[in-house]
PAZAPA-4460 file (N, C-alpha, C; in steps of 0.05 Angstrom, whole numbers, plus 32768, in hexadecimal, padded with zeros to 4 digits):
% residues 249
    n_x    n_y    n_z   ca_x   ca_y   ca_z    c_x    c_y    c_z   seq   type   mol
   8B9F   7EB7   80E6   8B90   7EA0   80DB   8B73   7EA1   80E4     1      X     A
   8B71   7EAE   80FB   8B52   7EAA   8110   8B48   7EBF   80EF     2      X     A
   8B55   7ED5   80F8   8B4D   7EE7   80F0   8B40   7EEC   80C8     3      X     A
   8B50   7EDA   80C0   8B4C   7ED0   80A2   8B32   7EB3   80A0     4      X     A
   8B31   7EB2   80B8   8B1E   7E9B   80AA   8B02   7EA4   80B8     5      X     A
   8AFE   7EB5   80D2   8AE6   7ECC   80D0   8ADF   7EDD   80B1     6      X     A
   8AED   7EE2   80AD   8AF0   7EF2   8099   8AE3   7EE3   8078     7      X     A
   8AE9   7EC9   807A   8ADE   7EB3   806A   8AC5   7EAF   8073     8      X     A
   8AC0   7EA8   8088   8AA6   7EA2   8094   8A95   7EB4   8089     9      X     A
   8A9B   7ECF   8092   8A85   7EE4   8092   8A7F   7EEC   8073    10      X     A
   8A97   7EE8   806A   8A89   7EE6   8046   8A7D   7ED8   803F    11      X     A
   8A85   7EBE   8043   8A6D   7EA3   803C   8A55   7EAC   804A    12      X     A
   8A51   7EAE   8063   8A34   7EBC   8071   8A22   7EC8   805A    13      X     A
   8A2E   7EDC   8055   8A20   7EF6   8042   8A1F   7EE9   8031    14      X     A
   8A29   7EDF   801D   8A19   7ED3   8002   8A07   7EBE   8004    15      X     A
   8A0D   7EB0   801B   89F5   7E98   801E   89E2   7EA8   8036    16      X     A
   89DF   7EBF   803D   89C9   7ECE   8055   89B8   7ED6   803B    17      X     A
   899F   7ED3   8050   8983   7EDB   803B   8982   7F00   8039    18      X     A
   8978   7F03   801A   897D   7F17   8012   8976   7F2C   8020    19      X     A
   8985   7F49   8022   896F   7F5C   8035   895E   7F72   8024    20      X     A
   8954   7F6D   8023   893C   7F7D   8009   8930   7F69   7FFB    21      X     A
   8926   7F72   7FEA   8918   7F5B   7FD0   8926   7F66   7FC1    22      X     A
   893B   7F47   7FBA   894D   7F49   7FAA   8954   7F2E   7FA8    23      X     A
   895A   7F27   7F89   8963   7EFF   7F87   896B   7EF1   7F99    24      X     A
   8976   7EE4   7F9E   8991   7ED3   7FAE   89AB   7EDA   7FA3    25      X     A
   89C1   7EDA   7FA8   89D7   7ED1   7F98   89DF   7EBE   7F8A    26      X     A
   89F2   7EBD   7F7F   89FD   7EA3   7F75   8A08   7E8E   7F84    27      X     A
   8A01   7E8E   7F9D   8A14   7E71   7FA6   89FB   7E6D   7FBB    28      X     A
   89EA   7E83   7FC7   89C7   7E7C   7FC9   89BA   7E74   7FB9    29      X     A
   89BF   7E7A   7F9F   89AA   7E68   7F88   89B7   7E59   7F81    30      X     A
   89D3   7E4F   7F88   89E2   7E34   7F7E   89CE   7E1F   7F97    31      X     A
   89D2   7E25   7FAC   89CD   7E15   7FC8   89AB   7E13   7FC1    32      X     A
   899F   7E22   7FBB   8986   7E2A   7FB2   8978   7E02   7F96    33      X     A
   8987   7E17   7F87   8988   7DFD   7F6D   898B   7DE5   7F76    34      X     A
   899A   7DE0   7F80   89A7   7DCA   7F8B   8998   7DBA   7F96    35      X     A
   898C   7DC3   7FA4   8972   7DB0   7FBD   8960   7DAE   7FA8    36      X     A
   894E   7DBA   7F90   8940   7DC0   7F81   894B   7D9F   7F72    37      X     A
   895A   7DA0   7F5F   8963   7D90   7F5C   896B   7D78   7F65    38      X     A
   8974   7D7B   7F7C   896E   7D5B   7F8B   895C   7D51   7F98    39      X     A
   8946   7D5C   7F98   8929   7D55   7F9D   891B   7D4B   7F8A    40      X     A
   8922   7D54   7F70   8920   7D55   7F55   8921   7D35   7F50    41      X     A
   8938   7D2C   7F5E   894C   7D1B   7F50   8949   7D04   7F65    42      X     A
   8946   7D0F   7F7D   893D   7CF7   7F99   8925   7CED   7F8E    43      X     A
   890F   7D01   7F8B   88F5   7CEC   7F81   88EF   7CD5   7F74    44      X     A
   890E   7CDF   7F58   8907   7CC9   7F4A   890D   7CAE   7F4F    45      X     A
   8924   7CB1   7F66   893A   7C9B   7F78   8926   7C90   7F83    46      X     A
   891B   7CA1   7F95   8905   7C97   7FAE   88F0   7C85   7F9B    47      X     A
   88E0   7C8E   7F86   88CB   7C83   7F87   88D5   7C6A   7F72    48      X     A
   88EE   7C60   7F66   88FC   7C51   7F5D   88FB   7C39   7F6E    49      X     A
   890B   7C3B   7F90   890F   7C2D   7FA1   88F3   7C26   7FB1    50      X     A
   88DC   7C31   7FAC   88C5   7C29   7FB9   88AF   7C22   7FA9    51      X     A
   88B4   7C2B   7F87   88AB   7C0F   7F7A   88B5   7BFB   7F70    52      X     A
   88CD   7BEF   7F75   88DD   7BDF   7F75   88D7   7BCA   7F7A    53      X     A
   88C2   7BBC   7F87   88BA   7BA5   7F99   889D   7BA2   7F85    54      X     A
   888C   7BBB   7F7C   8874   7BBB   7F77   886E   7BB1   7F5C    55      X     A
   888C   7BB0   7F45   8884   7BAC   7F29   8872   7BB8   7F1B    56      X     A
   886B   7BD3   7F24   8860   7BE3   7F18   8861   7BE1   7EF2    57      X     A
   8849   7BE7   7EED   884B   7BEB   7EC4   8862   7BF9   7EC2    58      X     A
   8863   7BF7   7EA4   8885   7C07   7EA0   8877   7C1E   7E9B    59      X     A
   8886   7C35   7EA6   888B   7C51   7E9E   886F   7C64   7EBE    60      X     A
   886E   7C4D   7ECD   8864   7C55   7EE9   887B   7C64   7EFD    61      X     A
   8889   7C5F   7EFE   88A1   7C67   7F12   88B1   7C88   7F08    62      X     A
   88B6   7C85   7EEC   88BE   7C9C   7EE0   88AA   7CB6   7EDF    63      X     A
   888E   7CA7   7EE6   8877   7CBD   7EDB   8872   7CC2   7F00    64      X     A
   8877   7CAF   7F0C   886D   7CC0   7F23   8887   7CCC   7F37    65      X     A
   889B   7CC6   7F33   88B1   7CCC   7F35   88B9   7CF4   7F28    66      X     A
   88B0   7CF1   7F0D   88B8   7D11   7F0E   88A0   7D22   7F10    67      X     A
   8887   7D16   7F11   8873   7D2B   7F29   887D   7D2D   7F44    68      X     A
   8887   7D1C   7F4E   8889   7D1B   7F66   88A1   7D3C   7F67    69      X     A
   88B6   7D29   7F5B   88CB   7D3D   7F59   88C4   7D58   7F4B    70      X     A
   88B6   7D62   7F3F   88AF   7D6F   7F34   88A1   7D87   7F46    71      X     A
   888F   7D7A   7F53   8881   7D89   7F6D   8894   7D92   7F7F    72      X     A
   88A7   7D87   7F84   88C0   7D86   7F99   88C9   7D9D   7F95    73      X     A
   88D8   7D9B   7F79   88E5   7DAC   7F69   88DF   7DCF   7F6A    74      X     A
   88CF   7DC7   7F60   88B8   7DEA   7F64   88AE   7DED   7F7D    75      X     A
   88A7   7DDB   7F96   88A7   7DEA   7FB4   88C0   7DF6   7FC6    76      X     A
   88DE   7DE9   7FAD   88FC   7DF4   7FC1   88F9   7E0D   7FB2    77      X     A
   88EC   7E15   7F96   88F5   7E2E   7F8B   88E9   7E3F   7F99    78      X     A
   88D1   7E3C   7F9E   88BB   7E51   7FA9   88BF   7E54   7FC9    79      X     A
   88CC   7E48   7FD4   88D8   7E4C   7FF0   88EF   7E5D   7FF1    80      X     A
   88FF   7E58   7FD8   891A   7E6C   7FD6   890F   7E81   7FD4    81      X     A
   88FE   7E8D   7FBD   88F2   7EA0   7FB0   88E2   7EAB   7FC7    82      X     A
   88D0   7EA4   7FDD   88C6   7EAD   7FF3   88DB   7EC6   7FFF    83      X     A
   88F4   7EB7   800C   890D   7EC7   801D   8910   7EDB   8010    84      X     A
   890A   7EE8   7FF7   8916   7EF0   7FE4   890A   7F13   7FE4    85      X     A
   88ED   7F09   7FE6   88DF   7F25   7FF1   88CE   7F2D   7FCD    86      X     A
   88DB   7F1C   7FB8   88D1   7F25   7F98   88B7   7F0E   7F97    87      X     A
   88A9   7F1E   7F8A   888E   7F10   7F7B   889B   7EF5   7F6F    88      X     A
   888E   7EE2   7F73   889A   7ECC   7F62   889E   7EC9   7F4B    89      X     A
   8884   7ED1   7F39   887D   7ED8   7F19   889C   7EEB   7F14    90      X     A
   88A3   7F01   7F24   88B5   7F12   7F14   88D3   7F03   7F1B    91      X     A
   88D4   7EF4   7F2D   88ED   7EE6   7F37   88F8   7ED1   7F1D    92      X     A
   88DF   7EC2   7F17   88DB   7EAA   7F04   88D8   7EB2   7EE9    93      X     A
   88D4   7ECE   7EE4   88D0   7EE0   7EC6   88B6   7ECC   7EB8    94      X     A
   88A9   7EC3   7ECD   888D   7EBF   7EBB   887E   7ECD   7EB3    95      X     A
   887E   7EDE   7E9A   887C   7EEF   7E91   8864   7EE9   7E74    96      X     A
   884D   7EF2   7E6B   884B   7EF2   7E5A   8864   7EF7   7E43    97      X     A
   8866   7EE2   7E31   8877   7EEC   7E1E   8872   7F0B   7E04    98      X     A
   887A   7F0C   7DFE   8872   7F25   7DE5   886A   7F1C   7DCE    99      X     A
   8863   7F22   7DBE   8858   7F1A   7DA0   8872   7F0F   7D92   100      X     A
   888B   7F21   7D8D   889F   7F11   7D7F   88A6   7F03   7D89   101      X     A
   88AE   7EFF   7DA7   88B3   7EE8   7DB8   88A3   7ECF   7DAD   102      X     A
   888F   7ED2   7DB6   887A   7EB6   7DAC   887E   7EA9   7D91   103      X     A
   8881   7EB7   7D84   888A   7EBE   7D61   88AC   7EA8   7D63   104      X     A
   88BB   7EB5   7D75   88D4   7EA1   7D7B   88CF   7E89   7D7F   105      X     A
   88C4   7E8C   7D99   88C6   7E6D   7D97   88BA   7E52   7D8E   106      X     A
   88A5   7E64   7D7D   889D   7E58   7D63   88A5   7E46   7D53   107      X     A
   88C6   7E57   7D4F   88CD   7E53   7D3C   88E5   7E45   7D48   108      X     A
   88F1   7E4B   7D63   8900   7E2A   7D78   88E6   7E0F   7D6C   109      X     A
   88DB   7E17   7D79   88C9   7DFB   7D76   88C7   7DE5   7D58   110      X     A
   88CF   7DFE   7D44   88CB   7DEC   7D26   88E2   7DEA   7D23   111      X     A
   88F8   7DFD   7D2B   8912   7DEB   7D2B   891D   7DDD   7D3D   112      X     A
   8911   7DD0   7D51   8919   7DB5   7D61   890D   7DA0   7D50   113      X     A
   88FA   7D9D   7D4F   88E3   7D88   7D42   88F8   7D84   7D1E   114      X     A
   88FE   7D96   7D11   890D   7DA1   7CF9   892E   7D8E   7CFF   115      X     A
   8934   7D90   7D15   8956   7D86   7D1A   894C   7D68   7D1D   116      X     A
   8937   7D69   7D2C   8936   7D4A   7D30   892B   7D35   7D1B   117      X     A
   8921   7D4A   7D0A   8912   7D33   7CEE   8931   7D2E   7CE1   118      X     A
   8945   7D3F   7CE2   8958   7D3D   7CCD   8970   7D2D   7CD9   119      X     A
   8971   7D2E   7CEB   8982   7D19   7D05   8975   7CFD   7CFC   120      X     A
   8959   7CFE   7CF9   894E   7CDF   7CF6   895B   7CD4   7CDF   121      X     A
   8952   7CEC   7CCA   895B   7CE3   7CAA   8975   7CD9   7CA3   122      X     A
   8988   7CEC   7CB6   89A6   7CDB   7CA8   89AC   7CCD   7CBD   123      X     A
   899C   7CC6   7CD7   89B2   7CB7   7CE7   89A4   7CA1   7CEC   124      X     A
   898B   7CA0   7CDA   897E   7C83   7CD8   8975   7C7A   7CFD   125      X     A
   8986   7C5C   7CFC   897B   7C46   7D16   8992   7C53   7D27   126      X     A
   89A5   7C68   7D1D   89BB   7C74   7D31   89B3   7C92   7D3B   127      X     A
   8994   7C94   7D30   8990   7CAD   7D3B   8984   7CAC   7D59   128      X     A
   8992   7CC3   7D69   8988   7CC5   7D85   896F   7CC1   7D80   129      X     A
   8960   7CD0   7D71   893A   7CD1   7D7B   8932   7CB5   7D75   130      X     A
   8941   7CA0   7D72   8935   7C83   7D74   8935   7C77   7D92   131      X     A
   894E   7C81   7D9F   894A   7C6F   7DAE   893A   7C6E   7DCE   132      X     A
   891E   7C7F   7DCF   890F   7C7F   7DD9   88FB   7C75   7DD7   133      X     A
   88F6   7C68   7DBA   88DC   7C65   7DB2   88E0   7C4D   7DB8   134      X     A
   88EC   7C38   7DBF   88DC   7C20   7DC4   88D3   7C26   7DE1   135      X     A
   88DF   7C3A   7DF0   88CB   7C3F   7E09   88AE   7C40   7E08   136      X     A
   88AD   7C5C   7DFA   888F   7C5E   7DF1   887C   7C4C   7DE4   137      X     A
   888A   7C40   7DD1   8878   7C1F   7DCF   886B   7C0E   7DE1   138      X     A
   8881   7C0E   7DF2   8877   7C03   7E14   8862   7C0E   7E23   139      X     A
   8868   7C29   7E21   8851   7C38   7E36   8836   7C38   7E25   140      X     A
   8835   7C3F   7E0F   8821   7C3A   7DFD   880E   7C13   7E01   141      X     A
   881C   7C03   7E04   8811   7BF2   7E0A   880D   7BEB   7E24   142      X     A
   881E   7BF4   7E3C   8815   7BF4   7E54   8802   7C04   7E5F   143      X     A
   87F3   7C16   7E4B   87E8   7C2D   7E59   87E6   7C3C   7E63   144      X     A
   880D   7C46   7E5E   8813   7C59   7E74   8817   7C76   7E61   145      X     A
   8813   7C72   7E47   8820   7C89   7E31   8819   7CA2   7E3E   146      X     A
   87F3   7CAD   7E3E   87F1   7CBE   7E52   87F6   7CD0   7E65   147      X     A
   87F9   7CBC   7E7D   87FE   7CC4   7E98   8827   7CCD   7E8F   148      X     A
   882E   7CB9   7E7F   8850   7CC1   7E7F   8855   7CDE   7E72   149      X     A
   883F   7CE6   7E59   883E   7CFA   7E43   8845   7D14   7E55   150      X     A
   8826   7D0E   7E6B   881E   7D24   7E7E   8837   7D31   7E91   151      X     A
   8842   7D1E   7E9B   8858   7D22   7EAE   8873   7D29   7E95   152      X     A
   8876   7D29   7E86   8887   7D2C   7E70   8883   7D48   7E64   153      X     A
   886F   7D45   7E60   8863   7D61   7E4D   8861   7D7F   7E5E   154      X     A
   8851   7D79   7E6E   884B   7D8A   7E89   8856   7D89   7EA0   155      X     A
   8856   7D7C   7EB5   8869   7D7A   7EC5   8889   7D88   7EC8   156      X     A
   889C   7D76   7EB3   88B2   7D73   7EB7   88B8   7D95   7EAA   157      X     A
   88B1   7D99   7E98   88B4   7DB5   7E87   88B6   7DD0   7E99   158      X     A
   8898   7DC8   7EAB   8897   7DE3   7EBB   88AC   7DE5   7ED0   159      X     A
   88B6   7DCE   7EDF   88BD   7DCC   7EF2   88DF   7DCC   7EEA   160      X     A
   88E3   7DC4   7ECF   88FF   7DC9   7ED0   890D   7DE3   7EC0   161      X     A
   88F7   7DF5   7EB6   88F8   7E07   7EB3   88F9   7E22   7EC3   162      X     A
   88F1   7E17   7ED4   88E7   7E2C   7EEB   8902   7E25   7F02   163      X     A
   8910   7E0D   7EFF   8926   7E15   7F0F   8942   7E17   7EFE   164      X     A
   893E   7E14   7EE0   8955   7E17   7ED7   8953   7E2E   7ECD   165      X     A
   894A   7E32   7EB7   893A   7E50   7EA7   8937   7E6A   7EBB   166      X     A
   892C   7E5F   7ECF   8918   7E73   7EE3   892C   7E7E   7EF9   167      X     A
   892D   7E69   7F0B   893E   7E71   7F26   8951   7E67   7F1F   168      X     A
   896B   7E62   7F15   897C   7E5D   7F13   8994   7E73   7EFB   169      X     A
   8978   7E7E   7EEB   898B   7E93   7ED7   8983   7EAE   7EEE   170      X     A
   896D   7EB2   7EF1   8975   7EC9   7F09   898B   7EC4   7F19   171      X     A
   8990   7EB3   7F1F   89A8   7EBD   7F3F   89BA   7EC1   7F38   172      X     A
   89C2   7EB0   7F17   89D9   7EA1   7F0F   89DD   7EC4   7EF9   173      X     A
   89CF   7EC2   7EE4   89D4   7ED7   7ECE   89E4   7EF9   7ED6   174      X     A
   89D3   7F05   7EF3   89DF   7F22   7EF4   8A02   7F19   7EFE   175      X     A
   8A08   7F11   7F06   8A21   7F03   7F1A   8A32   7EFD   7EFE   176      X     A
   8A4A   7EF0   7F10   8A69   7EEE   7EF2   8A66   7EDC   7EE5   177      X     A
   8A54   7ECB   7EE4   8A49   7EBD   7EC9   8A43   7EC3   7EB5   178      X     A
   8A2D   7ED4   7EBB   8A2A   7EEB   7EAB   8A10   7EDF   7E98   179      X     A
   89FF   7EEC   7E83   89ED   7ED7   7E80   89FE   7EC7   7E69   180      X     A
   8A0A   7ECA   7E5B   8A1E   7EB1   7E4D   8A24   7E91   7E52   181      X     A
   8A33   7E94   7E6A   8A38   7E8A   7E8A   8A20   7E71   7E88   182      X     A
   8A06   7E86   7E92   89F2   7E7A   7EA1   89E4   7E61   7E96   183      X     A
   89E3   7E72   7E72   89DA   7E60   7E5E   89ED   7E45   7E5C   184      X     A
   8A06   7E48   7E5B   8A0E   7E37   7E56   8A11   7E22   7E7B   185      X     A
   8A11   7E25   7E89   8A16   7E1C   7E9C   89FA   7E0E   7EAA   186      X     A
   89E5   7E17   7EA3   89C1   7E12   7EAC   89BA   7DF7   7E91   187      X     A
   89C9   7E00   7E81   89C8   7DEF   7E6C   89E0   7DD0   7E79   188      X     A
   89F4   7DD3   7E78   8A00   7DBF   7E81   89F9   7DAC   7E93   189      X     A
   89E9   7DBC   7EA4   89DB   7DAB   7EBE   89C3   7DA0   7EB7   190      X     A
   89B3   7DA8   7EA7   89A0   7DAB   7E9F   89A3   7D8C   7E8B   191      X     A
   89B6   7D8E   7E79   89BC   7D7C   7E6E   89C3   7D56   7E76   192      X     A
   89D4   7D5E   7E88   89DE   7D51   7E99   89C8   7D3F   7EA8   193      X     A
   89B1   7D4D   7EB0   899B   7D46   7EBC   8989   7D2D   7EAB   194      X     A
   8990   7D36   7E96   8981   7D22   7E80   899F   7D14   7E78   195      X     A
   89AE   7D0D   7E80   89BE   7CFF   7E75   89B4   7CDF   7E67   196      X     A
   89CA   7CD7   7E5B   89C0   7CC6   7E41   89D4   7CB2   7E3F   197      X     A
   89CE   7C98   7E2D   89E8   7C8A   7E33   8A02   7C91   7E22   198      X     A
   89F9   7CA0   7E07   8A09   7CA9   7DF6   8A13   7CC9   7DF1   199      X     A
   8A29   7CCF   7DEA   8A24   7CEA   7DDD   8A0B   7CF3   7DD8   200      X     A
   8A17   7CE2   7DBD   89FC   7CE9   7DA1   89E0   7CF7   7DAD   201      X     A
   89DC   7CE2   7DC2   89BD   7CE5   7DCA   89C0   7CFE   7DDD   202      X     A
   89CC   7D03   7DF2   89D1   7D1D   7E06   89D6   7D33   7DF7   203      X     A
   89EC   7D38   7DE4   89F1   7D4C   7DD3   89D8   7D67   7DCC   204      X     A
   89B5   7D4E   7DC5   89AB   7D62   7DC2   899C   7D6E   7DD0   205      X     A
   8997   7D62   7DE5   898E   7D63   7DFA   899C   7D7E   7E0D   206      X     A
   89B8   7D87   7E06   89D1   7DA3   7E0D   89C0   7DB8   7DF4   207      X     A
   89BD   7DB1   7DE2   89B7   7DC6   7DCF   89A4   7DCF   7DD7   208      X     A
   898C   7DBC   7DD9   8968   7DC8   7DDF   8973   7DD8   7DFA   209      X     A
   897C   7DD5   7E09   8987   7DE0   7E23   898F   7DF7   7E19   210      X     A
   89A9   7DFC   7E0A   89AC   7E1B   7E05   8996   7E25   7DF5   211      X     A
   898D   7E1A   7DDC   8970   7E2D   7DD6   8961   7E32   7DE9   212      X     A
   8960   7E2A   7DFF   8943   7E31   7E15   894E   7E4B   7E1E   213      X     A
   8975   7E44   7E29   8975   7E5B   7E37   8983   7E7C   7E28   214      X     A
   8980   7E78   7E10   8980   7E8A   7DF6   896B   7E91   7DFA   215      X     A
   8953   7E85   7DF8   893E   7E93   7DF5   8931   7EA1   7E14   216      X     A
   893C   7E8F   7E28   892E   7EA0   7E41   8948   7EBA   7E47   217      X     A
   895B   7EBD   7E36   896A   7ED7   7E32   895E   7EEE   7E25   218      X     A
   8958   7EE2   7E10   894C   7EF5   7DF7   8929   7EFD   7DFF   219      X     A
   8920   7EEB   7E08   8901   7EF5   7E0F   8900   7F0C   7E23   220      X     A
   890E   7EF4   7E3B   8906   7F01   7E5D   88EF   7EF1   7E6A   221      X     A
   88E8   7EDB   7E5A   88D4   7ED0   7E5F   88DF   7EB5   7E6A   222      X     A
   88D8   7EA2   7E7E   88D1   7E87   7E8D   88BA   7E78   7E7C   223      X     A
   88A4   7E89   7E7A   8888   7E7C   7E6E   8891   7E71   7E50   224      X     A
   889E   7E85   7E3E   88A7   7E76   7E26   88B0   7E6A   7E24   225      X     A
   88C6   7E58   7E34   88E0   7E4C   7E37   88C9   7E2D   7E3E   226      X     A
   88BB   7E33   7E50   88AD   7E1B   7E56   8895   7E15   7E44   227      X     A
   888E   7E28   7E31   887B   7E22   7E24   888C   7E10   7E0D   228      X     A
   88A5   7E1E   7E01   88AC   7E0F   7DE9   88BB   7DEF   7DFA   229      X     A
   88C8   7DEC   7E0C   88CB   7DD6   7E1C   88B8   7DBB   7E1E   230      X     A
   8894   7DCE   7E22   8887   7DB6   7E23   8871   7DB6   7E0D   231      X     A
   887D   7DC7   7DF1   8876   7DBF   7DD4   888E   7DAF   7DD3   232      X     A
   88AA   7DB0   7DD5   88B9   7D9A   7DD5   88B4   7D7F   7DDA   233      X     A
   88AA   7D77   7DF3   88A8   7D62   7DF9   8888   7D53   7DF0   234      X     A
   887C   7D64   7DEB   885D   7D5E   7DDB   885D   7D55   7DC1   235      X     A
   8872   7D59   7DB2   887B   7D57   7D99   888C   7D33   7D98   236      X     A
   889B   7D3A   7DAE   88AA   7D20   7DAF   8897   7D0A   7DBD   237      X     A
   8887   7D0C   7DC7   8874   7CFA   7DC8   8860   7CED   7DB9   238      X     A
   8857   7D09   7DA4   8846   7D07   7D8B   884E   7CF1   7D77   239      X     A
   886D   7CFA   7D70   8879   7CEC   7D63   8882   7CD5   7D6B   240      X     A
   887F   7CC6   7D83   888E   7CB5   7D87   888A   7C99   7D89   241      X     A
   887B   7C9D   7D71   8869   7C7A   7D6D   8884   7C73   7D51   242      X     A
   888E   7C8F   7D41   8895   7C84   7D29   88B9   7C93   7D2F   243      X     A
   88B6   7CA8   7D3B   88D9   7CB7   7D33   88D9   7CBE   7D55   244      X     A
   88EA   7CB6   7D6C   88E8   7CBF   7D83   88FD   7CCE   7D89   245      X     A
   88FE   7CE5   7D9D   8914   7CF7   7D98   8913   7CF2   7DBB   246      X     A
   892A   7CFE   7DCF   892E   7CF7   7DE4   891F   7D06   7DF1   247      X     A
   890D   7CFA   7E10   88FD   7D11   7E1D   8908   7D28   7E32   248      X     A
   8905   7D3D   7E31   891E   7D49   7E41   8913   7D57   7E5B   249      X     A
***
């Protein structure tokens, strides 16, 4: 028994011991990895919830400073993992200039998200998901917060959740028995999850844009594209969201 659960120990050791060369993490180091990434992510928004709570802050103050906050968080657990690691960050994170047909792709993601969501509006009318954000944005628009929320929406949240789902999370996750199949669908799930919703309807597409991101950071090799078409996504859904609103992700 002594002897079987050394034996456990010292396996668990090695997959969670920091790598020896420059070489990724593993999979249950970039699970433990993600994880903190994500609940820093996710504490911010808690924390700065419970400490403007008392202050009655304008609407759409708490959410905007909440995922900078978390956002910053987010991307200082990645780049501390990525340190141990001994790899350039850029090549860890595949921030990569994209390629000409690459760019050309996600072009063409971008006109078909914007493309699913005009036609979602058309037949599902006052039952389409992309409505039921926009009386938010009505709000922030008159509170004065449309802006400062756009910014943290557009930029912020994109890079930062790209870079640990897309980025450090399909590295550790993709070479391992996931496999990149696996990764897509599983980075996606969480990913999803993260933006959860009160309905299907509305989460549903929120899983899709998720697998197109991580289709495309398969097919490129690129991080930078993945977050470029991410925060044409969310620039779009802001643009639009005086008249057809689609969910912010």
């Amino acid at each position: 028994m002594s002897e079987m659960t050394n034996t456990l120990g010292a396996t668990l050791a090695a997959r969670l011991a920091w790598p020896a060369g420059p070489r990724p993490w593993g999979f249950w180091a970039t699970s433990a990895w993600g994880a903190a990434a994500i609940g820093v992510y996710l504490g911010a928004a808690i924390l700065t919830s419970l400490v403007m709570m008392d202050w009655r802050p304008v609407i759409g103050l708490e959410p905007t400073a909440g995922t900078i906050l978390g956002g910053a968080l987010a991307i200082a657990v990645v780049l501390v993992a990525i340190r141990y690691t001994g790899l350039p960050w850029r090549d860890h994170l595949a921030l990569r200039r994209p390629e000409r047909i690459d760019f050309q792709f996600g072009l063409v993601c971008i006109l078909f998200l914007v493309g699913a969501y005009a036609v979602m509006d058309h037949f599902l009318g006052d039952r389409s998901p992309m409505r039921a954000s926009s009386e938010l944005f009505r709000s922030l628009q008159v509170h004065g917060m449309l802006v400062p929320f756009a910014l943290a929406g557009v930029v912020v949240a994109p890079v930062a959740e790209e870079l640990v789902f897309r980025g450090f999370l399909y590295r550790g996750w993709s070479p391992g028995l996931l496999g990149v199949a696996g990764t897509i669908l599983l980075t996606s799930l969480l990913w999803s999850v993260l933006h959860m919703k009160p309905t299907p309807g509305e989460s549903l597409p929120i899983l899709c844009v998720g697998l197109l991101l991580g289709t495309v950071r398969w097919l490129s090799g690129s991080t930078s594209l993945t977050i470029g078409i991410h925060m044409a996504h969310n620039a779009v859904v802001v643009a639009w969201a005086s008249t057809i609103a689609a969910p912010l992700v």
